[in-house]
C-alpha positions in Angstrom: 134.7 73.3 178.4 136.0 74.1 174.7 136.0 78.0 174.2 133.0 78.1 171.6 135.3 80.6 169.9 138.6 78.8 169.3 136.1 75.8 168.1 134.9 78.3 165.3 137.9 79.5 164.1 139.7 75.7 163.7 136.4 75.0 161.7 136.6 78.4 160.1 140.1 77.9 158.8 140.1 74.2 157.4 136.8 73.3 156.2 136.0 75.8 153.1 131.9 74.8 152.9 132.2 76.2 156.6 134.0 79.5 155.4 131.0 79.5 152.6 128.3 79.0 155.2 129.5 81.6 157.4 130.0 84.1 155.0 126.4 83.7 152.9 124.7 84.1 156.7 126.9 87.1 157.4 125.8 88.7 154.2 122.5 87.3 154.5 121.2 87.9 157.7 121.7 92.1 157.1 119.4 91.7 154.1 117.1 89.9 155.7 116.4 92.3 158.3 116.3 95.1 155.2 113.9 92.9 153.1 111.3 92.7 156.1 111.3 96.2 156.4 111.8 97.2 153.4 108.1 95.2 152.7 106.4 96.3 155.2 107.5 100.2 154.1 106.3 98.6 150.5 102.3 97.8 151.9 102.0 101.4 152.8 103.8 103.0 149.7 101.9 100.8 147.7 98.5 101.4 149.2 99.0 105.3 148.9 99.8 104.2 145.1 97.0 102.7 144.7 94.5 104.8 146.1 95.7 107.8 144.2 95.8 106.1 141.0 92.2 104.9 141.7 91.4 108.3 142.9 92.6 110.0 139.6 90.6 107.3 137.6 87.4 108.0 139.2 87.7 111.2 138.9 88.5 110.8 134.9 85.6 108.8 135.0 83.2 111.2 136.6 84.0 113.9 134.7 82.9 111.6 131.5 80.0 111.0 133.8 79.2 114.7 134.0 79.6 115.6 130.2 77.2 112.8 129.7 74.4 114.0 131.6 75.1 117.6 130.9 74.6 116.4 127.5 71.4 114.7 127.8 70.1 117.6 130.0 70.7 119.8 127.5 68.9 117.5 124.8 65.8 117.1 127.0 65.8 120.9 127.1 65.8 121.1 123.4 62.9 118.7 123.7 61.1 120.5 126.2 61.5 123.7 124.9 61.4 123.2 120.9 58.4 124.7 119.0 57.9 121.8 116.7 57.8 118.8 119.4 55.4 121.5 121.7 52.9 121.7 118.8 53.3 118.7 117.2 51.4 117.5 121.3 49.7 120.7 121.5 47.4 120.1 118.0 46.5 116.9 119.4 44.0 116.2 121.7 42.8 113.2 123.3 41.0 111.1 120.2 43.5 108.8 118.2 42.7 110.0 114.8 44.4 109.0 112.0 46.0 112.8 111.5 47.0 111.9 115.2 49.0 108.8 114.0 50.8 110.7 111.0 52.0 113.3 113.8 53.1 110.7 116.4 54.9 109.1 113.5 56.4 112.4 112.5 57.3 113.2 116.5 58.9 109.5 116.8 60.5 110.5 113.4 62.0 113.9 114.6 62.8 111.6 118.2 64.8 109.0 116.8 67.1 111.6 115.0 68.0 113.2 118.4 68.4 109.9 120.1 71.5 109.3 117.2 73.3 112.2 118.4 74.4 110.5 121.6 75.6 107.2 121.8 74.7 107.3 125.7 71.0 107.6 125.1 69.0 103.8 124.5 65.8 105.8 123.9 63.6 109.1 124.0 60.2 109.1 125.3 57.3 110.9 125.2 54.3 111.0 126.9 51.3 112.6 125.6 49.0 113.4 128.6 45.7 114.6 126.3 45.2 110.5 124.6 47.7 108.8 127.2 50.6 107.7 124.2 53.7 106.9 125.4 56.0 107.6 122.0 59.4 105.6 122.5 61.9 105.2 119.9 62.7 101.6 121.7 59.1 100.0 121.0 57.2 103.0 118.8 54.0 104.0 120.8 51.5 102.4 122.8 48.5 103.7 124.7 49.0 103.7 129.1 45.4 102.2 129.9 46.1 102.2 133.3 44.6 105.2 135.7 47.7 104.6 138.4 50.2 105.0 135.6 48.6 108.1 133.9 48.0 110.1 137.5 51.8 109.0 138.4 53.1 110.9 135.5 50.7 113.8 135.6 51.4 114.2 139.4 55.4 113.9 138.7 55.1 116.6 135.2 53.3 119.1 137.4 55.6 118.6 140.6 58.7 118.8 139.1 58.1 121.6 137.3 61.1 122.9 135.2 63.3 120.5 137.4 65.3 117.2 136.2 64.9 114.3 137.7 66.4 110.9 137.6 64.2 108.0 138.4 65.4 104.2 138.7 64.1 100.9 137.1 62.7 100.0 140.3 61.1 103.0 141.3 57.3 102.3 142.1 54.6 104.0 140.5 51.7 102.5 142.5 49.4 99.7 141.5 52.8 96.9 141.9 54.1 98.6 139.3 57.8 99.9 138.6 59.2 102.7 136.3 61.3 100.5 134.6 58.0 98.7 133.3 56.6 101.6 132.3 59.4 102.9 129.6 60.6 99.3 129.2 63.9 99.9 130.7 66.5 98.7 133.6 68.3 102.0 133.5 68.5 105.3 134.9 66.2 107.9 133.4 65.7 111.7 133.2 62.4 113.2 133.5 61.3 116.1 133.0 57.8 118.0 131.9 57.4 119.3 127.8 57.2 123.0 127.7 59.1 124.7 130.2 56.6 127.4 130.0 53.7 125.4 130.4 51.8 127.0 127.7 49.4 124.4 126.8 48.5 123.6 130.6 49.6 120.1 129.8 51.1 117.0 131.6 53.4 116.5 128.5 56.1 114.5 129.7 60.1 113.7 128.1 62.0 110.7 128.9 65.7 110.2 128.4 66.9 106.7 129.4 70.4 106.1 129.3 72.4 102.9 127.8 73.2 101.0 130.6 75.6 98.5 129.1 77.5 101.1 127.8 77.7 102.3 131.5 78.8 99.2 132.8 81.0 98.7 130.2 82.7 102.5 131.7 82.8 100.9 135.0 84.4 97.5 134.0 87.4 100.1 132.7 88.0 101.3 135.6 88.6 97.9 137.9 92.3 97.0 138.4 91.2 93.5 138.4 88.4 90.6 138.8 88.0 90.7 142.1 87.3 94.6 142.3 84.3 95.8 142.1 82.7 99.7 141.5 79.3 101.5 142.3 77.7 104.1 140.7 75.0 106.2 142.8 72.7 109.1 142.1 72.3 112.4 144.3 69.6 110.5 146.2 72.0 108.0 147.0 70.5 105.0 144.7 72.2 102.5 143.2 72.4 103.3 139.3 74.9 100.4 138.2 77.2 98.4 139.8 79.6 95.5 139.0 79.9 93.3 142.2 77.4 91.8 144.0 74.5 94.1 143.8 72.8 92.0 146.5 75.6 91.7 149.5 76.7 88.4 148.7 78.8 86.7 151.0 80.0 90.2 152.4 76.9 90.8 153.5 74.4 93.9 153.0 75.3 97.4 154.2 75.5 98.9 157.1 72.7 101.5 158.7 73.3 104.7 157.2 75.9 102.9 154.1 74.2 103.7 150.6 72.0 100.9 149.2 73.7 98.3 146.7 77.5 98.1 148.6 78.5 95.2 150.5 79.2 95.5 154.1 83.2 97.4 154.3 85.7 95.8 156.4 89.3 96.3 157.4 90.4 94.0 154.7 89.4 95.7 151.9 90.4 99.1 150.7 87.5 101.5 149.1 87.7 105.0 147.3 85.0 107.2 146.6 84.9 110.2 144.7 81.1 113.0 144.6 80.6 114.6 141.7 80.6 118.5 142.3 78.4 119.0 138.9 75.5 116.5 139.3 76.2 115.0 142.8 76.6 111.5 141.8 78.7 109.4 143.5 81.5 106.2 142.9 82.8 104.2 144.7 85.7 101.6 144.2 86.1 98.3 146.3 89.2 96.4 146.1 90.6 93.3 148.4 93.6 94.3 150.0 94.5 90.7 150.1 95.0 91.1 146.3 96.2 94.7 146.6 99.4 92.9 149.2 99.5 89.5 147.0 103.0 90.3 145.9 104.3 92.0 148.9 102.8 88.7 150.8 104.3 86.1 148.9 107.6 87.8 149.2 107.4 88.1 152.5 107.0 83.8 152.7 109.8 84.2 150.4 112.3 85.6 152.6 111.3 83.6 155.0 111.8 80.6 153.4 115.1 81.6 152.4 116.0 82.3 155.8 115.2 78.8 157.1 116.8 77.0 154.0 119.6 79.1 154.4 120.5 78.0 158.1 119.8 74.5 157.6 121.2 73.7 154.4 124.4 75.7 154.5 123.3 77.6 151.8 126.8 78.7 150.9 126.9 75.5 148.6 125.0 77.2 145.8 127.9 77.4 143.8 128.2 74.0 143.6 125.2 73.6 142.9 124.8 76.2 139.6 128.0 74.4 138.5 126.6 70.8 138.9 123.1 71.4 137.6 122.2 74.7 136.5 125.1 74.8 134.1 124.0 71.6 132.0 120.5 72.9 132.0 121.1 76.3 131.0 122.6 74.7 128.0 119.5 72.1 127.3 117.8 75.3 127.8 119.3 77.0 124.8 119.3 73.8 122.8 115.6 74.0 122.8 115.7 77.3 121.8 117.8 76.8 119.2 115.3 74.2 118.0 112.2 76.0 118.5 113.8 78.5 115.6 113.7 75.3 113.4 117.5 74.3 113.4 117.0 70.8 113.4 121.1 69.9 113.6 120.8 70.8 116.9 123.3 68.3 119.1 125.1 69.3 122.6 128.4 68.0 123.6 127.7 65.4 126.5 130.5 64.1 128.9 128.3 63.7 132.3 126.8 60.3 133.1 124.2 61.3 135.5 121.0 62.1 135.3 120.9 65.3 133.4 123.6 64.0 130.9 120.9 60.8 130.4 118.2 63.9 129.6 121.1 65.9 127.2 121.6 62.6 125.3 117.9 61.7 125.3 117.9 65.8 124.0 120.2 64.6 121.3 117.9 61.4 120.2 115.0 63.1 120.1 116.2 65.7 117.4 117.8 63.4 115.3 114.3 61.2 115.2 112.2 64.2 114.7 114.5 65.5 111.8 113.9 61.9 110.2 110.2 61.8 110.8 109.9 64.8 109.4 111.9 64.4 105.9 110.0 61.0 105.7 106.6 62.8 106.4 107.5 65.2 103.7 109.0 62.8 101.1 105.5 60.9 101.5 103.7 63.7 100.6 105.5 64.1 98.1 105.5 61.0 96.7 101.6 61.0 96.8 101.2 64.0 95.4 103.3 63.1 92.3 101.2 59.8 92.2 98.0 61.8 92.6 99.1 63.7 89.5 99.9 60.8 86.9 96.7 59.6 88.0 94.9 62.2 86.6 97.1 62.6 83.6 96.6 59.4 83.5 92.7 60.0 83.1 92.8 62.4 80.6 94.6 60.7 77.8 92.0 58.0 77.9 89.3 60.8 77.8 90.5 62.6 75.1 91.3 59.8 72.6 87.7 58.7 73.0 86.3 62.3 71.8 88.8 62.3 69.1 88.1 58.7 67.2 84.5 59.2 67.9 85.7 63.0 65.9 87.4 60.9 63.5 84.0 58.7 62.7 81.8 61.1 62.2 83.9 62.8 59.9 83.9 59.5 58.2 80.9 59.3 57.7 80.6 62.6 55.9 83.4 63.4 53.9 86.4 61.7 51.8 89.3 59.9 52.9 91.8 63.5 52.5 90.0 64.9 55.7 90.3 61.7 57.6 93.9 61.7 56.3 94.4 65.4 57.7 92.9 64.7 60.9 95.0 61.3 61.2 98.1 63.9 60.6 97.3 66.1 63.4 96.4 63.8 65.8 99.4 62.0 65.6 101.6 65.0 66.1 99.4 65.6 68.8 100.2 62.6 70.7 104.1 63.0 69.3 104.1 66.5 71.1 102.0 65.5 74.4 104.9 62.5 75.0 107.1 65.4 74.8 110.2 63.1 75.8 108.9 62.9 79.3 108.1 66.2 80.3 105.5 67.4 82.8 105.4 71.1 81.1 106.1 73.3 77.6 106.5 76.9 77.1 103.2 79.1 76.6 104.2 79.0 72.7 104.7 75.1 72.8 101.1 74.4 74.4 99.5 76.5 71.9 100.8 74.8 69.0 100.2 72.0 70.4 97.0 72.6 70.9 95.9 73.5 67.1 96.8 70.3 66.0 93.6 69.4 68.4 91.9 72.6 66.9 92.2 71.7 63.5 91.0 68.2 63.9 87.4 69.8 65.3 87.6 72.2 62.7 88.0 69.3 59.9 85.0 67.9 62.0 82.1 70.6 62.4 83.3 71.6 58.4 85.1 75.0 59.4 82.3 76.1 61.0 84.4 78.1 63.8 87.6 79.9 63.2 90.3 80.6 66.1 92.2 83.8 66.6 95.5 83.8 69.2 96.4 87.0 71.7 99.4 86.3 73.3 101.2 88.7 74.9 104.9 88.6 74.1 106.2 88.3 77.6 104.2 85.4 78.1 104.9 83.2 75.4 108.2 81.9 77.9 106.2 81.0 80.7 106.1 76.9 81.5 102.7 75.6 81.6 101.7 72.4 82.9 100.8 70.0 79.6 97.3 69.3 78.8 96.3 72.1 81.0 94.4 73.7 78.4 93.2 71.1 76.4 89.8 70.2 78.4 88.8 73.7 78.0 89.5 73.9 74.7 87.8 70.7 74.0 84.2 72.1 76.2 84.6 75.2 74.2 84.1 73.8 70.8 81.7 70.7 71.7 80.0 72.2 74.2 80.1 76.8 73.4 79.5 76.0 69.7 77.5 73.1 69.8 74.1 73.9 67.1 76.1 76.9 65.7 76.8 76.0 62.0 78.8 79.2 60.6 80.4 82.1 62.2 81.7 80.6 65.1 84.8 82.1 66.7 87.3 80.6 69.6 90.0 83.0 71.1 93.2 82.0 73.2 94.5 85.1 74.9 97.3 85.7 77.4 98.5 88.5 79.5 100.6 89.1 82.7 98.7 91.1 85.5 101.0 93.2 87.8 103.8 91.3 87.0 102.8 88.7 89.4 100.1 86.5 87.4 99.7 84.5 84.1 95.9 84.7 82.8 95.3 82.3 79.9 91.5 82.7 78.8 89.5 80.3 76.5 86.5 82.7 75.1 83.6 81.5 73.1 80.4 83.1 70.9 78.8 79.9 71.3 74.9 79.3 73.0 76.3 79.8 76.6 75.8 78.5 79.7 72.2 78.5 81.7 72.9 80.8 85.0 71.6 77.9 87.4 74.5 75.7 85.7 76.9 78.4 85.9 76.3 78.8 89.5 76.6 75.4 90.4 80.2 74.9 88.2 81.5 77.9 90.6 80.1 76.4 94.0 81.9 72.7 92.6 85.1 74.8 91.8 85.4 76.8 94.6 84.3 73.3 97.1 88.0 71.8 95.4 90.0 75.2 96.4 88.7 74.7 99.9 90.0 71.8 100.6 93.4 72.4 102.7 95.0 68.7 102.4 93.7 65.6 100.2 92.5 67.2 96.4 90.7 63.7 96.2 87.4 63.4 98.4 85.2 60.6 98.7 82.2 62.2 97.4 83.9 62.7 94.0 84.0 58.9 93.2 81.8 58.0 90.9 81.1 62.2 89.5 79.9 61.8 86.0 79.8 65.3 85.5 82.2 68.4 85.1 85.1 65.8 84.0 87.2 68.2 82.1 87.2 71.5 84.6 87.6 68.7 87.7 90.7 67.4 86.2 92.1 70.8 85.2 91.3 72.4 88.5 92.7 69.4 90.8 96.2 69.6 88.6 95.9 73.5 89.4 96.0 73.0 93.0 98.9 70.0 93.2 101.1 72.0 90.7 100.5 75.9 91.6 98.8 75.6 95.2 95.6 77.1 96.2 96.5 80.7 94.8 95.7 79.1 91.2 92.2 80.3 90.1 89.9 78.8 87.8 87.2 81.4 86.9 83.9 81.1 84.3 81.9 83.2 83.3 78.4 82.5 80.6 75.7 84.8 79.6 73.0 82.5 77.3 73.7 83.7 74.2 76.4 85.4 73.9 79.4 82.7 74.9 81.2 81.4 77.6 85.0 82.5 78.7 87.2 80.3 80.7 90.1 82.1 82.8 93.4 80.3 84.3 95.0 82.6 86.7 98.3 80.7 87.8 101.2 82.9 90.1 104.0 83.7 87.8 106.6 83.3 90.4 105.4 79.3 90.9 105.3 78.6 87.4 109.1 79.8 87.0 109.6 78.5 90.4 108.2 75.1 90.3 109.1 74.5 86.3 112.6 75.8 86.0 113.7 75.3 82.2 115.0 77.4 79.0 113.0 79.7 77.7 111.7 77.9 74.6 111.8 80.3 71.1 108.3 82.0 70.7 106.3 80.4 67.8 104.4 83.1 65.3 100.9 82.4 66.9 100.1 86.0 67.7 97.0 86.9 65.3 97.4 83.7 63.6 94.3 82.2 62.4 92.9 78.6 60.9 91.9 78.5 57.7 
């Protein structure tokens, strides 16, 4: 028979994946036997861990717990014991007069200012033994009609005597009937009997229920995870709140002698409980260990796993394989990255043929197409934006030249040829200015000459019955402004604000930059105004445009006779200067109506890049 040993080192020395495989199980085999026990070693550190950490908790908790009710203890004895609550009862007796109501009302009054003081408390409550009112600052007060109710609470006042006690939701009070029914509550409660002293010889009764969604909501802090769960119980051992299973579940109910409202303990599961020293309450923490262990488990099937691998795979051949595979993916890896940043020229070298240099190349492909779908999304937008835009320009030449010939003909019909020859003048130089050699936009300065060319022709027409004053502010008279922007409010202005007005009518164009950051062009009026209803209903059309996120056009507008001029402006507003443009009116009847662009500075320099244009003398300038 071969020596197995001189068969090991022939292999040993001329086959270098043997060499490999011998040494990874050399090293590997040590740490193997170091991982088991180094994980079993983990299970018990980590349950000590976690038990003191839950320990510390609780006991955070409980001391909370214990301020609470020290707190309301000490409120009920300011109840119990304060003069103005003791006669407030005592000058009552057992007829509901209507003096009897204004003092209830004045007790529930004086209640619901203690109950503030303590976010703990859901409600005070008093019982009036003399007419049988229960005063609650949950419900207000009602009248106990029934005899097992009323002798439950006398017979509790007079045992109890200066005591506290904390009664449950389910705690019967004869007749079928539970505590919880009788206050209106699913919480704990203190009780305890008005005047201390027992001056008055009464039955008076105070009730302090506490919140017990905010004591849940304590509890649900304290679990590590879902599948804990944490009991609260009072010195009598009752269950006050709890957040598993109240009824056993699938666990099971408790044991004899276990405390009411925990499921059944087994060895699986690990539970911590901490007493209170101050009021004797108790909690109680329940936790899986199977999720306590989930990590140390699963690394446990780990190491196994590795082992068996390991011995049957020759695992020393991992260095092939990070060179054959994880190599090429690392760098796919980074590519996407790289691409997740938004660097769409993204491309990896790629010399393999296999499969992972069919995925690199398909990598490669894939950003080239998605950097081409998405300059052709964008250039689409584009284009139908811009073709959005002449659309509406398109509109509002149309619109305009109507209004002015139909200006023109009515000042034909009352005046000479010389005024029909002045407003021929300025329209024309109008029109020669709004062609503007192509141009989407003019300088602050150019729109408002522009524009009193079109002011003078409605002057000529309505007989100099308005005059027009300019404020510009000098650093705005630069700023580009989209053409024709201001024309439709212009035009409402004077055919619609000073419609009926005959003499004395005034139109002002004003500009200013706000915080640096904002162009305001207003149109103001003295004309009749706007009714408030119609007012409203221009702002609720306006601010429907600005909430539209993609298409400015919506199929309800087809067909809109009305609010032609401030739908045009406002859907130019949002293509040019985006949705932070802002198109505001505001009307009182009467007194005139003033229109307000707000456009971002930084888009209008932005978005209309071009010379500043020499500033025309407009400021304080006005028609004759």
């Amino acid at each position: 028979m071969r020596n197995p040993f001189v068969w090991f080192q022939e292999r040993f020395s001329r086959k270098i994946q043997f060499r490999l495989t011998s040494a990874f199980l050399l090293i590997l085999l040590p740490l193997v036997v170091v991982s088991l026990f180094a994980i079993d070693r983990s299970r018990v550190i980590l349950h000590d861990q976690a038990v003191e950490r839950s320990e510390s908790a609780l006991n955070s908790a409980m001391d909370y717990i214990d301020l609470t009710l020290q707190n309301v203890e000490e409120i009920s004895t300011l109840i119990a014991t304060d003069p103005a609550f003791i006669n407030l009862l005592g000058e009552n007796g057992a007829e509901l007069s209507p003096a009897s109501i204004v003092d209830f009302s004045q007790l529930l009054k004086q209640l619901s200012n203690v109950n503030s003081i303590n976010h703990i408390v859901s409600q005070i409550s008093l019982y009036h033994q003399p007419s049988h009112m229960m005063i609650s600052t949950h419900y207000g007060g009602r009248r106990l009609n029934e005899a097992g109710q009323q002798q439950w609470l006398e017979n509790t006042a007079i045992t109890s005597g200066t005591e506290i006690a904390y009664l449950l939701a389910d705690e019967p009070i004869g007749s079928g009937a539970t505590f919880g029914s009788l206050v209106n509550t699913d919480s704990v409660s203190l009780l305890r009997t008005m005047d201390l002293y027992n001056n008055n010889r009464r039955a008076d009764v105070v009730i302090i229920t506490l919140d017990k969604s905010k004591l849940t909501k304590l509890m649900k802090s304290l679990l590590p995870s879902t599948a804990a769960s944490i009991y609260l119980h009072s010195d009598s051992g009752k269950l006050v709140v709890g957040t598993g299973n109240l009824d056993g579940g699938g666990n099971g109910m408790q044991d004899a002698g276990e405390m009411p409202g925990l499921p059944r303990i087994t060895d699986s599961e690990m539970t911590v409980s901490i007493d209170s020293q101050y009021s004797k309450w108790k909690l109680t923490l329940i936790q899986p260990k199977k999720e306590l262990y989930a990590k140390t488990d699963q690394l446990r099937l780990y190491t196994i796993a590795i082992i068996i691998v390991s011995v049957l795979l020759a695992l020393g051949i991992s260095w092939v394989v990070y060179i054959g595979i994880a190599s090429p993916v690392d760098k796919l890896f980074k590519g996407m990255k790289r691409l997740g940043t938004g660097n769409m020229n993204v491309q990896l070298e790629n010399k393999r043929k296999d499969e992972l240099g069919y995925l690199t190349e398909a990598f490669n492909r894939m950003v080239v197409d998605q950097r081409r779908m998405i300059e052709e999304h964008y250039e689409q937008q584009l284009r139908l934006a811009k073709t959005e835009l002449q659309f509406l320009q398109t509109q509002i030449n149309p619109h305009f030249l109507y209004n002015t010939l139909d200006s023109i003909n009515w000042t034909a019909k009352n005046y000479e040829a010389e005024e029909i020859s002045e407003m021929v003048l300025n329209l024309s130089r109008f029109f020669r200015l709004s062609l503007n050699k192509g141009k989407d936009v003019f300088t602050l300065d150019e729109s408002l000459s522009h524009l009193h060319y079109y002011i003078r022709i409605q002057q000529i027409r309505f007989m100099d019955s308005f005059d027009v004053e300019y404020d510009i502010a000098e650093e705005s008279r630069s700023v580009p402004l989209l053409k024709l922007l201001l024309q439709p409010l212009i035009e409402n202005a004077i055919l619609h604000g000073m419609e009926g007005k005959a003499e004395d009518g005034k139109l002002l164009v004003s500009s200013r930059i706000e915080d640096g950051e904002t162009l305001c062009v207003s149109v103001r009026d003295n004309g009749q105004g706007i009714e408030p209803e119609r007012v409203l209903y221009i702002r609720e059309e306006l601010e429907r445009m600005g909430r539209r996120a993609n298409k400015l056009f919506a199929p309800e507008d087809e067909g809109t006779a009305d609010l032609f001029g401030l739908r045009n402006v406002m859907t130019r507003l949002l293509l040019y200067y985006g949705h932070e443009a802002k198109l505001d009116i505001e009307s009182v009847k009467g007194s005139g109506t003033v229109v307000t662009l707000s456009l971002p500075l930084a888009q209008c320099k932005e978005t209309f890049r071009m010379p500043p244009h020499p500033m025309m003398a407009v400021k304080g300038e006005k028609s004759a």
